[in-house]
C-alpha positions in Angstrom: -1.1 55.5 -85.4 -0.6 55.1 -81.0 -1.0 57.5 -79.0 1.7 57.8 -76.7 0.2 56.3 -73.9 -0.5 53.2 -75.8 3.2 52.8 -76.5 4.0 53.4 -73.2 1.6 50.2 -72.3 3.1 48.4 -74.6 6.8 48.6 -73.4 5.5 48.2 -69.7 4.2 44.6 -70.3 7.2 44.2 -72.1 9.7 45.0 -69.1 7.2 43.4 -66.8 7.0 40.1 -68.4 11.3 40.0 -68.7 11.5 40.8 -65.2 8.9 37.6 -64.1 10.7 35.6 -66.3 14.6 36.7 -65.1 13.1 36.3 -61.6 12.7 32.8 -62.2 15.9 32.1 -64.5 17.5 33.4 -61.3 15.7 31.7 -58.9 16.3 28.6 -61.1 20.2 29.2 -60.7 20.3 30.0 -57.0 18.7 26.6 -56.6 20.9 24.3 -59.1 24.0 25.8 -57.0 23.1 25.2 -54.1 22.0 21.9 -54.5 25.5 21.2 -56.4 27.3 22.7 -53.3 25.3 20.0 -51.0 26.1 17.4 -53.3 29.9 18.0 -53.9 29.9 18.7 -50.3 27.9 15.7 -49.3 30.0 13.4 -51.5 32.6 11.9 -49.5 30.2 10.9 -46.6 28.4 9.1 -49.3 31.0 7.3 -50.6 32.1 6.5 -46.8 28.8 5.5 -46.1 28.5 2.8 -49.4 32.2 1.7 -48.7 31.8 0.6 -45.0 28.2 -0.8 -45.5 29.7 -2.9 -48.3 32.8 -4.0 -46.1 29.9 -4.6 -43.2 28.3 -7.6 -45.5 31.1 -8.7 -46.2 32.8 -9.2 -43.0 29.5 -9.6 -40.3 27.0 -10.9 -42.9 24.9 -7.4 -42.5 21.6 -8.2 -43.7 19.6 -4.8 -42.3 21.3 -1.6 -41.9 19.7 0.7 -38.9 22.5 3.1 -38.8 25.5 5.2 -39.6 28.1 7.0 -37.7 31.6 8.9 -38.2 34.2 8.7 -35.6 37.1 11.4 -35.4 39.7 11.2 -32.9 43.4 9.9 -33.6 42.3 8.0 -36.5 38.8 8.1 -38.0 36.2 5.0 -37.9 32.8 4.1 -39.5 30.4 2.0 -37.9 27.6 0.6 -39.8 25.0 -0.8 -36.9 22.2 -3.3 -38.0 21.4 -6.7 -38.0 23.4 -10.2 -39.0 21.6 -12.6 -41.3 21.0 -14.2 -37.7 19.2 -11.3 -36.5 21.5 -10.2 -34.3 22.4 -6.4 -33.3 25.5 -5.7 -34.2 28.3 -2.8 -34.9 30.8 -3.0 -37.2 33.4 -0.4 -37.3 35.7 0.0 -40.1 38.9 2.0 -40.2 39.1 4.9 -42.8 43.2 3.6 -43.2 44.8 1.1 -41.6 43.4 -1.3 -39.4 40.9 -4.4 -38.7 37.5 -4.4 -38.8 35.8 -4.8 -35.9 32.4 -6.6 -35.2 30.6 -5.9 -31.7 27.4 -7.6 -31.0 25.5 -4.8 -29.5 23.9 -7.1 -26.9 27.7 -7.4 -25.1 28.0 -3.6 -24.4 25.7 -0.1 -23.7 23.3 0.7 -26.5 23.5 4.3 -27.9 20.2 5.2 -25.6 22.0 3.9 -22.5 25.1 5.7 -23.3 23.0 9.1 -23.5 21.2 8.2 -20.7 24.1 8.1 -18.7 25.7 11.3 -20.0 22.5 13.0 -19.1 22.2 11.9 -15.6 25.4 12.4 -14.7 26.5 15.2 -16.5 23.1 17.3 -17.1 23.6 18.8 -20.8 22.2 21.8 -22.0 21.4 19.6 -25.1 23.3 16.6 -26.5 24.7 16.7 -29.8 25.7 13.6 -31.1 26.5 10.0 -29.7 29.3 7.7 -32.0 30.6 4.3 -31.5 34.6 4.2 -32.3 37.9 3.1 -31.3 40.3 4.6 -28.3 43.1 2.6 -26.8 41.9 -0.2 -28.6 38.7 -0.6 -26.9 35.1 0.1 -28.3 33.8 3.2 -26.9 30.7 5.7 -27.4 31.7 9.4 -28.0 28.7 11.6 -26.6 29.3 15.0 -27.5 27.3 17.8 -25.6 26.6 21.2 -24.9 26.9 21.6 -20.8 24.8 23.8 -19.3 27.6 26.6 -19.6 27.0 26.1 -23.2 30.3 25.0 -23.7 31.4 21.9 -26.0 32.2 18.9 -24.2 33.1 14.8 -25.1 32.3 11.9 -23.0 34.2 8.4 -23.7 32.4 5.9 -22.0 33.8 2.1 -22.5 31.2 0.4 -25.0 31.3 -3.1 -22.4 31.5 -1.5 -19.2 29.9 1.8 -19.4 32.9 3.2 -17.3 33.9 6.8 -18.6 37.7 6.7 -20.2 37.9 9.8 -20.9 35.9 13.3 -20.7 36.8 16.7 -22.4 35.2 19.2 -20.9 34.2 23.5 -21.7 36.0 23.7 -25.1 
């Protein structure tokens, strides 16, 4: 026969061992839904991403792919930048609808660093966000969006060939 005490032990290890192992199924769970959120949520830019890289060999003969960007004003663009099969920088932006594809040789026009650069010496940002190629008025341009030293939300077009600004947007 146990004493009391022993019983008592007993059921302890018992409650202890369920609670380790219900830790862990609920660890488990918070994990596999949030990875399932950033999938599901992650999704479309993936399928974005495959779509325009595959229209980007197609159309410029992309051989390396250095980069990917979105572009969101009246209609949406994305630019795969890499190289040609001749080794050439180039941008290619494709339109999310309607529209022609585009291929820039990035030699003609600012780089993404000079675009930046610009923004920064001109406009001194609290921190710079993001810098996209895309398409206004029909010309190629660089989006640099920034944080000015209000904090505020501001966007910089500057004209991909010239470098001249076409439009700015600025404490939103």
């Amino acid at each position: 026969m146990q004493s009391r005490r022993e019983v008592q032990r007993e059921r302890s290890r018992g409650t202890s061992k369920r609670m380790i192992r219900d830790l862990l199924i609920l660890i488990i769970l918070i994990f596999l839904v949030g990875w399932s959120i950033y999938a599901v949520g992650n999704h479309p830019k993936a399928e974005a991403e495959r779509q325009a890289t595959t229209i980007a060999k197609r159309y410029a003969n992309l051989k390396t792919r250095t980069g990917f960007y979105i572009y969101n004003r009246e209609n949406t663009y994305y630019t795969v930048a890499g190289k040609n099969n001749k080794g050439q920088r180039i941008l290619v932006i494709v339109p999310q609808k309607n529209g022609s594809v585009r291929v820039v040789k990035q030699s003609t026009g600012l780089t993404e660093q000079q675009a930046l650069a610009q923004v920064k010496s001109s406009e001194h940002p609290k921190r710079v966000l993001k810098a996209v190629p895309g398409i206004f008025n029909d010309k190629v341009v660089w989006e640099v969006t920034y944080l000015n030293s209000k904090g505020n939300l501001c966007y910089d077009l500057i004209n991909f060939k010239t470098g001249s600004y076409v439009q700015q947007i600025n404490n939103l």
